[in-house]
Biotite code that builds the C-alpha atoms (Angstrom):
import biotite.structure as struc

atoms = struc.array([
    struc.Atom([0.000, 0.000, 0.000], chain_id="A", res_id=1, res_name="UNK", atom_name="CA", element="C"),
    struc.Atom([2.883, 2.313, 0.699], chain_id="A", res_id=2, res_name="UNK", atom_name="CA", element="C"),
    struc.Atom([4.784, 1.393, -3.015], chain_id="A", res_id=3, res_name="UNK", atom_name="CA", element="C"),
    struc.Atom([0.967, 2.551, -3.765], chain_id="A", res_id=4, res_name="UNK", atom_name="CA", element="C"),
    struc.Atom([1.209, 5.952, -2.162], chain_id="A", res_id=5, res_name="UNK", atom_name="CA", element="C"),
    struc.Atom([4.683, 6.618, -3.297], chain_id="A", res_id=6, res_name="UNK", atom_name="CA", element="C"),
    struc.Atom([4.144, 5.754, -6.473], chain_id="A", res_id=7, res_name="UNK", atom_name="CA", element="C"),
    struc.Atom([0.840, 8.157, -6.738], chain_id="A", res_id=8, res_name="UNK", atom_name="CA", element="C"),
    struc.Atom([2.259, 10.703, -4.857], chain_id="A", res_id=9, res_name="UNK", atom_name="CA", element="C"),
    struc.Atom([4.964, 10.555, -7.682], chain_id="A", res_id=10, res_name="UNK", atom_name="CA", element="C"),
    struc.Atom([2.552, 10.775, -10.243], chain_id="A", res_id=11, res_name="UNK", atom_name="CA", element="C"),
    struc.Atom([0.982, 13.402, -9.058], chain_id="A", res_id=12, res_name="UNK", atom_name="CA", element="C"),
    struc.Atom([4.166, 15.554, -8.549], chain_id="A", res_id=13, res_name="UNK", atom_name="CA", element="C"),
    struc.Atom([5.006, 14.618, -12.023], chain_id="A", res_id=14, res_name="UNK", atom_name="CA", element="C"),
    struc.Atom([1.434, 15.850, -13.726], chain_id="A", res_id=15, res_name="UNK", atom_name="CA", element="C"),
    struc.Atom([0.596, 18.640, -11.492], chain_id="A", res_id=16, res_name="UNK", atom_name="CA", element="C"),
    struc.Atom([2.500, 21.331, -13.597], chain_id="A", res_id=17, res_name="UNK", atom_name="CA", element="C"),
    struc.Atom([0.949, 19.716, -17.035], chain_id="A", res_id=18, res_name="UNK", atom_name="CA", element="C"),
    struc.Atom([-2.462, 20.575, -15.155], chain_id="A", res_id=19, res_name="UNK", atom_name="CA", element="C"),
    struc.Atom([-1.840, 24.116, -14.200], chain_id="A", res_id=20, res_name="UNK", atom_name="CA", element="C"),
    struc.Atom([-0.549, 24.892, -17.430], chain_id="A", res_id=21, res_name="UNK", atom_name="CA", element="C"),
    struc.Atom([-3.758, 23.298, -19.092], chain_id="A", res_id=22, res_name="UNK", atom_name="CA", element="C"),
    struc.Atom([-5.995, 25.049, -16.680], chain_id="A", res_id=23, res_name="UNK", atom_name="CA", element="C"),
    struc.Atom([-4.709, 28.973, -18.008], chain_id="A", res_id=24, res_name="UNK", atom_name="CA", element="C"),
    struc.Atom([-7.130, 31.331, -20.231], chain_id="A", res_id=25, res_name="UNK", atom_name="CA", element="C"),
    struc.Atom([-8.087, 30.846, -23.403], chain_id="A", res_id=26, res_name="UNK", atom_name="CA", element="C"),
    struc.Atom([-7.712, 34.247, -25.674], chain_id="A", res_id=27, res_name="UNK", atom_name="CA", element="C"),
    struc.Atom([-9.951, 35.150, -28.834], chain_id="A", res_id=28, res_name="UNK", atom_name="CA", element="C"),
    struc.Atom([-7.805, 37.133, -31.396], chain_id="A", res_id=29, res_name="UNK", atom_name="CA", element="C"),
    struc.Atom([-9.734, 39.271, -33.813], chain_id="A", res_id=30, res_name="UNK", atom_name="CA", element="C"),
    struc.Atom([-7.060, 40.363, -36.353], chain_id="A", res_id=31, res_name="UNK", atom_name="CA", element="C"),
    struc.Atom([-8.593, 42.360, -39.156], chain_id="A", res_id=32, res_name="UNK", atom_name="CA", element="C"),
    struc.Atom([-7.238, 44.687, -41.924], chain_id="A", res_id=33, res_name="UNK", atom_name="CA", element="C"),
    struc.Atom([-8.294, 46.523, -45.093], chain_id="A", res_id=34, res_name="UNK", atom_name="CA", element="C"),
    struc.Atom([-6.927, 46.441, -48.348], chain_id="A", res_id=35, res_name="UNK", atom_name="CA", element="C"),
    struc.Atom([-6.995, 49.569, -50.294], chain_id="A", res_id=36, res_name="UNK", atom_name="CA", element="C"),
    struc.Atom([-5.913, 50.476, -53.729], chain_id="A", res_id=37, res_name="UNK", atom_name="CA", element="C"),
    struc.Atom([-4.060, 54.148, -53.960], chain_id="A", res_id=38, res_name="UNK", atom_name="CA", element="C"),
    struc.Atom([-5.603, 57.195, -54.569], chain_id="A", res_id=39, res_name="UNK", atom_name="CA", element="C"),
    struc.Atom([-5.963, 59.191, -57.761], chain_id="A", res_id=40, res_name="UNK", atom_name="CA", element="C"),
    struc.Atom([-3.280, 62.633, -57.448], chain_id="A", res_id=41, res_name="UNK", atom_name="CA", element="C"),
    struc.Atom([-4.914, 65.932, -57.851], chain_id="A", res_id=42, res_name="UNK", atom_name="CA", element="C"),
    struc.Atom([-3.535, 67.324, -61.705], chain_id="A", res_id=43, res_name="UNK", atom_name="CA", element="C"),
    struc.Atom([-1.064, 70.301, -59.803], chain_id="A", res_id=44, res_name="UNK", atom_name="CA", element="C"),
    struc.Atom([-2.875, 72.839, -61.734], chain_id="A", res_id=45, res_name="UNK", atom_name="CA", element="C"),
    struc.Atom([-6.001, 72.041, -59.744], chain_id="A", res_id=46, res_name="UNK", atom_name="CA", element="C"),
    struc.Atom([-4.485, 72.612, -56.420], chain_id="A", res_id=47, res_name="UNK", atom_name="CA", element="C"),
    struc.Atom([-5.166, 76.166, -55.797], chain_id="A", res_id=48, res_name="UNK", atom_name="CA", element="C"),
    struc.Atom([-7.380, 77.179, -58.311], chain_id="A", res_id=49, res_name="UNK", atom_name="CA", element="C"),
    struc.Atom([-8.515, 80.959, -58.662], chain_id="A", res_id=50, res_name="UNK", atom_name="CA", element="C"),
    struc.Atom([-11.651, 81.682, -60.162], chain_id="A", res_id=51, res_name="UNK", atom_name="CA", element="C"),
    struc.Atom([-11.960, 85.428, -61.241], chain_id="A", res_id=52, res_name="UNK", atom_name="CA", element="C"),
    struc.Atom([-15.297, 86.626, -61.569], chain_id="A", res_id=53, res_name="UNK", atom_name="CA", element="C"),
    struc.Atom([-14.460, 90.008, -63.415], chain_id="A", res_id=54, res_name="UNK", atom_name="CA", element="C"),
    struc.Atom([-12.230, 92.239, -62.047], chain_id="A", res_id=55, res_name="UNK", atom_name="CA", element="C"),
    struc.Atom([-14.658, 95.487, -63.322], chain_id="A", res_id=56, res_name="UNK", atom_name="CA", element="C"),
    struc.Atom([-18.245, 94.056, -62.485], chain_id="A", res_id=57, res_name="UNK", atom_name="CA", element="C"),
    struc.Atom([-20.930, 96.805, -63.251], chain_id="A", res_id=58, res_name="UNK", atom_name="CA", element="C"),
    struc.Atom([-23.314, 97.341, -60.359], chain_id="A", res_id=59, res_name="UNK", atom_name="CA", element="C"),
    struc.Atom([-25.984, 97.639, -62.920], chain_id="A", res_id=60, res_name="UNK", atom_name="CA", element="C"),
    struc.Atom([-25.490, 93.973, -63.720], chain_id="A", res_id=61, res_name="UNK", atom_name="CA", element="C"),
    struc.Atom([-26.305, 92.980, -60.353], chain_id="A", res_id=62, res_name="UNK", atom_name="CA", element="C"),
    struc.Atom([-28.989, 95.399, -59.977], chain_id="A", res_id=63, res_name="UNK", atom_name="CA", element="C"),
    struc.Atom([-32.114, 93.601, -60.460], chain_id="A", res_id=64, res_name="UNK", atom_name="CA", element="C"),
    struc.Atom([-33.482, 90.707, -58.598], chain_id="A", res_id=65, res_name="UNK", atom_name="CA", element="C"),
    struc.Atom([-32.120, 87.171, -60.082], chain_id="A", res_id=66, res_name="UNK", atom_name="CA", element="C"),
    struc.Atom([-29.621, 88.730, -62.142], chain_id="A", res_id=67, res_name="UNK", atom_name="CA", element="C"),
    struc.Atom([-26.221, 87.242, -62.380], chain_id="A", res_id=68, res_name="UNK", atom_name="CA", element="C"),
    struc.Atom([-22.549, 87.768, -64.302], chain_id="A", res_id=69, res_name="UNK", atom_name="CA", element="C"),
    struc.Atom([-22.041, 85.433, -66.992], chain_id="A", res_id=70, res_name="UNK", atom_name="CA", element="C"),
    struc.Atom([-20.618, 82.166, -66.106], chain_id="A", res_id=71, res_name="UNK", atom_name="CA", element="C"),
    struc.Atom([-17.025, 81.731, -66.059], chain_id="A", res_id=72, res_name="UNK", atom_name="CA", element="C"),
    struc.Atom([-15.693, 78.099, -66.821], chain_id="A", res_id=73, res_name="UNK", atom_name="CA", element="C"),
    struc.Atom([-12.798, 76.184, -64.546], chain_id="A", res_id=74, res_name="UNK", atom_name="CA", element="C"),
    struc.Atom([-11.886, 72.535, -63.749], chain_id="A", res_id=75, res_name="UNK", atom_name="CA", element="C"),
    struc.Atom([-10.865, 70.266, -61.494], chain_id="A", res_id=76, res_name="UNK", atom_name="CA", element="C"),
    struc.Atom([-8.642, 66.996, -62.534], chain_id="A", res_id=77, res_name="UNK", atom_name="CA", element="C"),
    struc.Atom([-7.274, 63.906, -61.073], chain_id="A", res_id=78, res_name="UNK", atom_name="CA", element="C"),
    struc.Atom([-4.629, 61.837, -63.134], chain_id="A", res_id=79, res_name="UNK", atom_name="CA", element="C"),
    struc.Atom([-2.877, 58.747, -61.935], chain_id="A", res_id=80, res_name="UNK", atom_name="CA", element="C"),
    struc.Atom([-5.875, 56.726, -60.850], chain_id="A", res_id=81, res_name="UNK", atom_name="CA", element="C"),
    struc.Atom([-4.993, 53.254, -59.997], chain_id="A", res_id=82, res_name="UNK", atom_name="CA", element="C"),
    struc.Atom([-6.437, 50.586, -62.413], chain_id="A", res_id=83, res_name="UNK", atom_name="CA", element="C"),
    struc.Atom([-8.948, 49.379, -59.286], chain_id="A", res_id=84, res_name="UNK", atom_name="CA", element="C"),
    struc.Atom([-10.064, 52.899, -59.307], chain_id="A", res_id=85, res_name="UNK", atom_name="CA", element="C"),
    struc.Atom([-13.374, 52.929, -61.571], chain_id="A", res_id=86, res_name="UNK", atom_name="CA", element="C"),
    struc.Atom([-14.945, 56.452, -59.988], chain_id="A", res_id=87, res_name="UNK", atom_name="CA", element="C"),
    struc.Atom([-14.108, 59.636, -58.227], chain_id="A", res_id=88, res_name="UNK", atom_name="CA", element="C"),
    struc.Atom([-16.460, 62.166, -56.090], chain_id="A", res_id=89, res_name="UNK", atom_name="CA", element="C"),
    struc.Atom([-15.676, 66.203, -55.803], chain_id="A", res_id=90, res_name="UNK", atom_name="CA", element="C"),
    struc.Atom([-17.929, 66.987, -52.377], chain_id="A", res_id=91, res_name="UNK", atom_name="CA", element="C"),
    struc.Atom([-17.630, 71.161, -52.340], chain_id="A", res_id=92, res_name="UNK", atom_name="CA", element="C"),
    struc.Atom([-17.583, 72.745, -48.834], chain_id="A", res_id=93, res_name="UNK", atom_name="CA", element="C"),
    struc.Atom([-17.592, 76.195, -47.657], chain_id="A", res_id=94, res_name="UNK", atom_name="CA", element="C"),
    struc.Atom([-19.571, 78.857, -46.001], chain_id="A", res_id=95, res_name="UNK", atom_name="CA", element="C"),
    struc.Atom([-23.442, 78.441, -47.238], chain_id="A", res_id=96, res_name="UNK", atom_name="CA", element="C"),
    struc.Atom([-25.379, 81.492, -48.317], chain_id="A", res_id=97, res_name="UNK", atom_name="CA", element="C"),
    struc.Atom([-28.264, 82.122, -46.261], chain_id="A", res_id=98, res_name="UNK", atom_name="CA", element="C"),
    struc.Atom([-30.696, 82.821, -49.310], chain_id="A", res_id=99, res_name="UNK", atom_name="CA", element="C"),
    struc.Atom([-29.662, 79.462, -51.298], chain_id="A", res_id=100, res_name="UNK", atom_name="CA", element="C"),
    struc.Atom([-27.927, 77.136, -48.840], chain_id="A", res_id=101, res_name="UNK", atom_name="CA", element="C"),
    struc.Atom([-28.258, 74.599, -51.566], chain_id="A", res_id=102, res_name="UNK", atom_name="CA", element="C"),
    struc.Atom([-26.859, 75.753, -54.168], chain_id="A", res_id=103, res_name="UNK", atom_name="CA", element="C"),
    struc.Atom([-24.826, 78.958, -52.947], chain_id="A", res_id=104, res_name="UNK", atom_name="CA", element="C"),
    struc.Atom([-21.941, 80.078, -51.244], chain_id="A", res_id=105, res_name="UNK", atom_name="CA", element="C"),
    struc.Atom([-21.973, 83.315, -49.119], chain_id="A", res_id=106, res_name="UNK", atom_name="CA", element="C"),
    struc.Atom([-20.054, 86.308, -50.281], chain_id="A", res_id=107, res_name="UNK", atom_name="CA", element="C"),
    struc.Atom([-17.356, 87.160, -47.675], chain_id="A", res_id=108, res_name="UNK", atom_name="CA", element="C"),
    struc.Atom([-16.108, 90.327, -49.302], chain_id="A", res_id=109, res_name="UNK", atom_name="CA", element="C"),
    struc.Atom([-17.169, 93.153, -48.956], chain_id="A", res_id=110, res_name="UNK", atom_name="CA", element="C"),
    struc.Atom([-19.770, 93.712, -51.847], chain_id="A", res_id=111, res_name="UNK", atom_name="CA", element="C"),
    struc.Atom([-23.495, 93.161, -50.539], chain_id="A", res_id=112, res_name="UNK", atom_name="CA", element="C"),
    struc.Atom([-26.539, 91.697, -52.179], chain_id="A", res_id=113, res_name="UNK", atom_name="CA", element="C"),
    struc.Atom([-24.189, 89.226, -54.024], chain_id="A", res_id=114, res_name="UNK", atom_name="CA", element="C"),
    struc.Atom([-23.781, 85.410, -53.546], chain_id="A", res_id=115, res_name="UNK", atom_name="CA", element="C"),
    struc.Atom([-21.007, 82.913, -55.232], chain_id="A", res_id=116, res_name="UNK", atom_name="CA", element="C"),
    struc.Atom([-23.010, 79.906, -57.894], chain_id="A", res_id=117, res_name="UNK", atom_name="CA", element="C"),
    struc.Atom([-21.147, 76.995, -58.250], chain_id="A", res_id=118, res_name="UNK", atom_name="CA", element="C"),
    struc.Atom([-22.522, 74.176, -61.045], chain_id="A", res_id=119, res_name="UNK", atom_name="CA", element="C"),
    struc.Atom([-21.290, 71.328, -62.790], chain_id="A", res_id=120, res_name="UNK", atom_name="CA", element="C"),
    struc.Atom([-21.462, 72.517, -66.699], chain_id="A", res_id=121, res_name="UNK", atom_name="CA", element="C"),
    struc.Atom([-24.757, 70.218, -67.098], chain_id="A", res_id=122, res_name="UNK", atom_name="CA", element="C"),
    struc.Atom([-26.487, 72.404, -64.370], chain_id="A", res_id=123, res_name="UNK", atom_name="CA", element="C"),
    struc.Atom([-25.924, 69.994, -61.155], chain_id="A", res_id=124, res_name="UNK", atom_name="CA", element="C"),
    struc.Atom([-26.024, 72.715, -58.480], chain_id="A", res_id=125, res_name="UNK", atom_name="CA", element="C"),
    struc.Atom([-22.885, 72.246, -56.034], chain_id="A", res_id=126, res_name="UNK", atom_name="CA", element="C"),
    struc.Atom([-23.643, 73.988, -52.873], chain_id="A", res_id=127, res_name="UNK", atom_name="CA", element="C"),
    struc.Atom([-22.488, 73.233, -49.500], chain_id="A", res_id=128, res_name="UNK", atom_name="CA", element="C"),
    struc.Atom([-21.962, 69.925, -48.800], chain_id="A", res_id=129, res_name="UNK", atom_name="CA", element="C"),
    struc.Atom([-23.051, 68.221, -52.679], chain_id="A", res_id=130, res_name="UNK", atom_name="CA", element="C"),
    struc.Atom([-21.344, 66.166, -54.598], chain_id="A", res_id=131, res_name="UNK", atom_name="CA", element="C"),
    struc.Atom([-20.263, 65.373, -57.805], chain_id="A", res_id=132, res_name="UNK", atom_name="CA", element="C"),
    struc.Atom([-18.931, 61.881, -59.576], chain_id="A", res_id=133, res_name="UNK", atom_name="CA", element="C"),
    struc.Atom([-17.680, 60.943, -62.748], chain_id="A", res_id=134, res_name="UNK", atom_name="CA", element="C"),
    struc.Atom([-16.123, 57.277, -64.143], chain_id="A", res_id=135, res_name="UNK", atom_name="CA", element="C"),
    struc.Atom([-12.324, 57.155, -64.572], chain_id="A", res_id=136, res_name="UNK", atom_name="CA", element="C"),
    struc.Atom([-11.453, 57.424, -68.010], chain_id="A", res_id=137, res_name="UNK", atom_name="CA", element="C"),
    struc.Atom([-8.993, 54.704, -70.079], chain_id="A", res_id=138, res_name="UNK", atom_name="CA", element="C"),
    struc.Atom([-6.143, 56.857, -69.355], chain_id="A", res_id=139, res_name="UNK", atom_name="CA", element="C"),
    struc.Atom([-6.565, 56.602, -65.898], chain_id="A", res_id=140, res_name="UNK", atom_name="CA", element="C"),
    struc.Atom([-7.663, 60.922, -65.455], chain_id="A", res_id=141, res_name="UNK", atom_name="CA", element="C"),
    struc.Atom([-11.507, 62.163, -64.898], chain_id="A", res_id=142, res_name="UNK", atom_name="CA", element="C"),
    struc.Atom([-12.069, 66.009, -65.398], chain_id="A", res_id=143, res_name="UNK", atom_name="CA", element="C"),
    struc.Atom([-14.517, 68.092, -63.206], chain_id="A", res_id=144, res_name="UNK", atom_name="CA", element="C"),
    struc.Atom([-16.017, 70.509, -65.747], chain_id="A", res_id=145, res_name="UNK", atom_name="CA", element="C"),
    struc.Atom([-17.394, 73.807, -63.652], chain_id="A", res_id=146, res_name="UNK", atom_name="CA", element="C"),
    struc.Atom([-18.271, 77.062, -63.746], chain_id="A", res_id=147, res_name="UNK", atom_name="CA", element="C"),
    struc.Atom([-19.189, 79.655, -61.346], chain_id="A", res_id=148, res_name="UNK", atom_name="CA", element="C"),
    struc.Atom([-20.598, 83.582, -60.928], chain_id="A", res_id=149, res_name="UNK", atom_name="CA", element="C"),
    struc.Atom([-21.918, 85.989, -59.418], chain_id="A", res_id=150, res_name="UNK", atom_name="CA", element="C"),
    struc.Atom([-25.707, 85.843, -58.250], chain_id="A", res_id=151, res_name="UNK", atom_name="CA", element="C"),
    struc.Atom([-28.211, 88.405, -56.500], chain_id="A", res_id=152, res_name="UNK", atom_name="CA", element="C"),
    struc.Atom([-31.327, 86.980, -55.699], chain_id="A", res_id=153, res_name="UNK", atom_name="CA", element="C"),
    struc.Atom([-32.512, 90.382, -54.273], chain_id="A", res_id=154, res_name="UNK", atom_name="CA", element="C"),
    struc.Atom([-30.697, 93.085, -56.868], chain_id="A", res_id=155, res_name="UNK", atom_name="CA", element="C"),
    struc.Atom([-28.893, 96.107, -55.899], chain_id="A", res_id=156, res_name="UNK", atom_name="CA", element="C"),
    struc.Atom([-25.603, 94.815, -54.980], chain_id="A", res_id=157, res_name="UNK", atom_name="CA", element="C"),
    struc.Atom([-23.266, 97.051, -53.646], chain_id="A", res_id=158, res_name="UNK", atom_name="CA", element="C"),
    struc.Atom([-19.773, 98.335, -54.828], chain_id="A", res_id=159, res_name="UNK", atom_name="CA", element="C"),
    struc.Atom([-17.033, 96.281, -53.582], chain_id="A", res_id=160, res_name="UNK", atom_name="CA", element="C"),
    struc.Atom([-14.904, 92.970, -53.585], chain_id="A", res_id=161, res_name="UNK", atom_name="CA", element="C"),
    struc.Atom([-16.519, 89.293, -53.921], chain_id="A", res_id=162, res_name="UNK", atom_name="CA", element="C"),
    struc.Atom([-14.684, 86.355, -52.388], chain_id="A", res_id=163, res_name="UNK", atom_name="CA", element="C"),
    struc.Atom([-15.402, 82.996, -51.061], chain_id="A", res_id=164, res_name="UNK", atom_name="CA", element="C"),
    struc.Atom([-13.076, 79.970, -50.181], chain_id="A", res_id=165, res_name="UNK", atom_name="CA", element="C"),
    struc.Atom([-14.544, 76.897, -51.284], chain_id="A", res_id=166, res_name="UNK", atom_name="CA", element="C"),
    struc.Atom([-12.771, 73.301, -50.556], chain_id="A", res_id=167, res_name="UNK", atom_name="CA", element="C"),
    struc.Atom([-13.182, 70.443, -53.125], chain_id="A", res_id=168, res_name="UNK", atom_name="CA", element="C"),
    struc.Atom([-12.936, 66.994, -51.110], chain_id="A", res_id=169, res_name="UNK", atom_name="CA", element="C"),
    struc.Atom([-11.879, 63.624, -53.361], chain_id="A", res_id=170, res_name="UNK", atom_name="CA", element="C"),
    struc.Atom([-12.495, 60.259, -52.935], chain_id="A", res_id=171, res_name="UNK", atom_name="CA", element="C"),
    struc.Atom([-12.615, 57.460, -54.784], chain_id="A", res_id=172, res_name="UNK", atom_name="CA", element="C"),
    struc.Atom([-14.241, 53.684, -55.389], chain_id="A", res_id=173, res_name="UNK", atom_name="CA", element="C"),
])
């Protein structure tokens, strides 16, 4: 009975750190990740783009209710789009007018009566916070076609300077 105990007790010595170390905690790890193709670049000559209204504006032009200047036509390009890269989005944000939050951006100079239009050249109005997409083209480039100008939905704008900062936002699918 002894050569019994010994040999349990022996045994037991023997297995006891096997069973701690198969009694520790179990851990779940959740590894994730997200693969991405690269972005389209921003054509350099639409990084800072200015937009000149008319440098001598009449008042007279913006002297009746609705009236605007003519349009004047800019773009935006991206080149270098990956091959994944099937469609990219302009979103336009800036300070809203209060007349025509949709479609308008307020005038911070110092000319009253006076708001700044922003449309794609098919007529999609491109106020705060809207969007525009087109489809890559073959060689890899997609060109936002806009055009902008001065608009008074009340008439008799004042004498003085028109300015708004407006920030184009890219993405792409």
């Amino acid at each position: 009975m002894r050569k019994l105990k010994t040999a349990l007790f022996g045994t037991l010595l023997f297995i006891h750190p096997l069973l701690v170390w198969a009694m520790g905690d179990t851990v779940i790890l959740n590894i994730t990740g997200k693969i991405t193709s690269s972005s389209c670049k921003v054509d350099s000559d639409s990084l800072n783009v200015p937009v000149q209204l008319g440098k001598d504006i009449s008042r007279s032009d913006l002297s009746k209710a609705n009236s605007s200047t003519p349009w004047v036509d800019f773009n935006l390009k991206v080149i270098n789009c990956p091959a994944a890269t099937t469609k990219a989005t302009v979103t336009f944000s800036g300070k809203a007018d209060t007349d025509n939050p949709e479609s308008m951006y307020a005038n911070d100079g110092t000319a009253k009566n006076v708001a700044i239009e922003l449309q794609g050249l098919q007529g999609e109005k491109l106020g705060n916070g809207k969007s525009l997409t087109g489809t890559i083209a073959t060689d890899r480039t997609y060109t936002f076609n806009l055009h902008a100008r001065a608009y008074s939905e009340e008439g008799n704008a004042t004498a003085g300077d028109i300015s708004s900062a407006v920030t184009a936002t890219f993405t792409y699918q």
